[in-house]
C-alpha positions as CSV (number, residue, x, y, z in Angstrom):
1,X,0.0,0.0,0.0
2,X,2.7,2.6,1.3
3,X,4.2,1.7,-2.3
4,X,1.0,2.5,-4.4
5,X,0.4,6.0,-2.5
6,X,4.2,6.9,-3.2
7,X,4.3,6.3,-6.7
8,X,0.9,7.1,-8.0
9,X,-0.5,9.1,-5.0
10,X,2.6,11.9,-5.4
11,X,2.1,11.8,-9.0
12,X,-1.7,12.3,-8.6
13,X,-0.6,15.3,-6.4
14,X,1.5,16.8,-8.8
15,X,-1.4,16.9,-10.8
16,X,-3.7,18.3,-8.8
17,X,-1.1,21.3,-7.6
18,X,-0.8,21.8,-11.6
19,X,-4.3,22.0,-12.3
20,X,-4.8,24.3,-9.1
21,X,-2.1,26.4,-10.2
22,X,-3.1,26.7,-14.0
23,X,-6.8,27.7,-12.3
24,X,-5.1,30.1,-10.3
25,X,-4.1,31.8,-12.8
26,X,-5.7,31.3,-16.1
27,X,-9.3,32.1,-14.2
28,X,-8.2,35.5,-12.9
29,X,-7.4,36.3,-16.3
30,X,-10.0,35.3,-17.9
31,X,-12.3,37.3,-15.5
32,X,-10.3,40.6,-16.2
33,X,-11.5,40.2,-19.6
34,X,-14.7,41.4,-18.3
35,X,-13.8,44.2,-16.2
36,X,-10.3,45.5,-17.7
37,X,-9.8,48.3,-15.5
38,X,-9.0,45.7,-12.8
39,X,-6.3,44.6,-14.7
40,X,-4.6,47.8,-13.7
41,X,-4.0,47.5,-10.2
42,X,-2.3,43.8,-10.9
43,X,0.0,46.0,-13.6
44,X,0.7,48.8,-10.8
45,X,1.3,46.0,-8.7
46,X,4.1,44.2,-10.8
47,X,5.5,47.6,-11.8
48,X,6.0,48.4,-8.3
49,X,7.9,44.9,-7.3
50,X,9.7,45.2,-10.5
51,X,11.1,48.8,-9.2
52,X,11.7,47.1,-6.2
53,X,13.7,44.2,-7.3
54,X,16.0,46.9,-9.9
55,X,16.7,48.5,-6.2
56,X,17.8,45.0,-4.8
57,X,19.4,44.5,-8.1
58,X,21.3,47.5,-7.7
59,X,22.3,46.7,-4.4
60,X,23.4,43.3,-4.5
61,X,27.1,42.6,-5.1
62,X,28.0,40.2,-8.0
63,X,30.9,38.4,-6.0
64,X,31.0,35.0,-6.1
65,X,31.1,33.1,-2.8
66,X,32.5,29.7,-2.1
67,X,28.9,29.1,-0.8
68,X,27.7,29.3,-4.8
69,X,30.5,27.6,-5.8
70,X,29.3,24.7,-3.7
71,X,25.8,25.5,-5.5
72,X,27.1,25.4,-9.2
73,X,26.8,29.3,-9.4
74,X,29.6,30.1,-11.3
75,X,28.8,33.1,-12.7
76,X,28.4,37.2,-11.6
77,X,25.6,37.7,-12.9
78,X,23.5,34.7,-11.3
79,X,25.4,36.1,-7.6
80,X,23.9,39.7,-8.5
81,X,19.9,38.2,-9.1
82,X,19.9,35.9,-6.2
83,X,21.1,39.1,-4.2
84,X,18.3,41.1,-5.5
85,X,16.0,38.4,-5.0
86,X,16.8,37.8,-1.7
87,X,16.8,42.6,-0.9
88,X,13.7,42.3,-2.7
89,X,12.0,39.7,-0.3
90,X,13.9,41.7,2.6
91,X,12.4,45.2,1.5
92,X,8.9,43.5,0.8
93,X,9.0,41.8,4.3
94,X,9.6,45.1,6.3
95,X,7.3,46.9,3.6
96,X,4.7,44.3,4.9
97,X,5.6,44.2,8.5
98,X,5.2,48.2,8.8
99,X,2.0,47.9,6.8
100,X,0.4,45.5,9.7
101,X,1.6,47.8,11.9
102,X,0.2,50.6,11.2
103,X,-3.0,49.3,10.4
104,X,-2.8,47.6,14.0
105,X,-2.2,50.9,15.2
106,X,-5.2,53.0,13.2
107,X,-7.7,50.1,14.3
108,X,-6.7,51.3,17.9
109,X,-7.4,54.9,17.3
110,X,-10.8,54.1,15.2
């Protein structure tokens, strides 16, 4: 039994996360077709973490560590977009973090 659930149960989950994840995002789409100025504030929104990962991307130093060597990441380039990956996600934690707060802290003064 624990045989047939690790072979064709983890393929039958794979998929089901594919089919949730085509849904997720073909369905969306297909319902902005409808209402197209909604479709705006998805293009603000990408804008704005695109902006945000050039800033990472700026930041983020294209040296090559011998923690990517051990990772096959040979190349400056590939150093430089994990870096800004990884100041993005830092910048859109805090941005998130500080965004909690201060709703947290209006709520109190409502």
């Amino acid at each position: 039994m624990a045989e047939f659930v690790s072979t064709y149960g983890l393929f039958a989950a794979y998929i089901l996360v594919g089919i949730a994840l085509v849904a997720a995002i073909v369905l969306p789409v297909i319902q902005s077709f409808s209402d197209p100025k909604s479709l705006l504030g998805t293009v603000v929104g990408l804008v704005i973490i695109g902006v945000i990962f050039f800033i990472g991307f700026s930041i983020a130093s294209d040296e090559v560590t011998n923690v990517y060597m051990n990772n096959n990441v040979t190349e400056g380039t590939t150093s430089k977009i994990i870096g800004g990956a990884i100041v993005t996600m830092y910048i859109l934690v805090i941005l998130a973090i500080v965004g909690i707060v201060i709703t947290e802290v209006t709520k109190v003064f409502k």
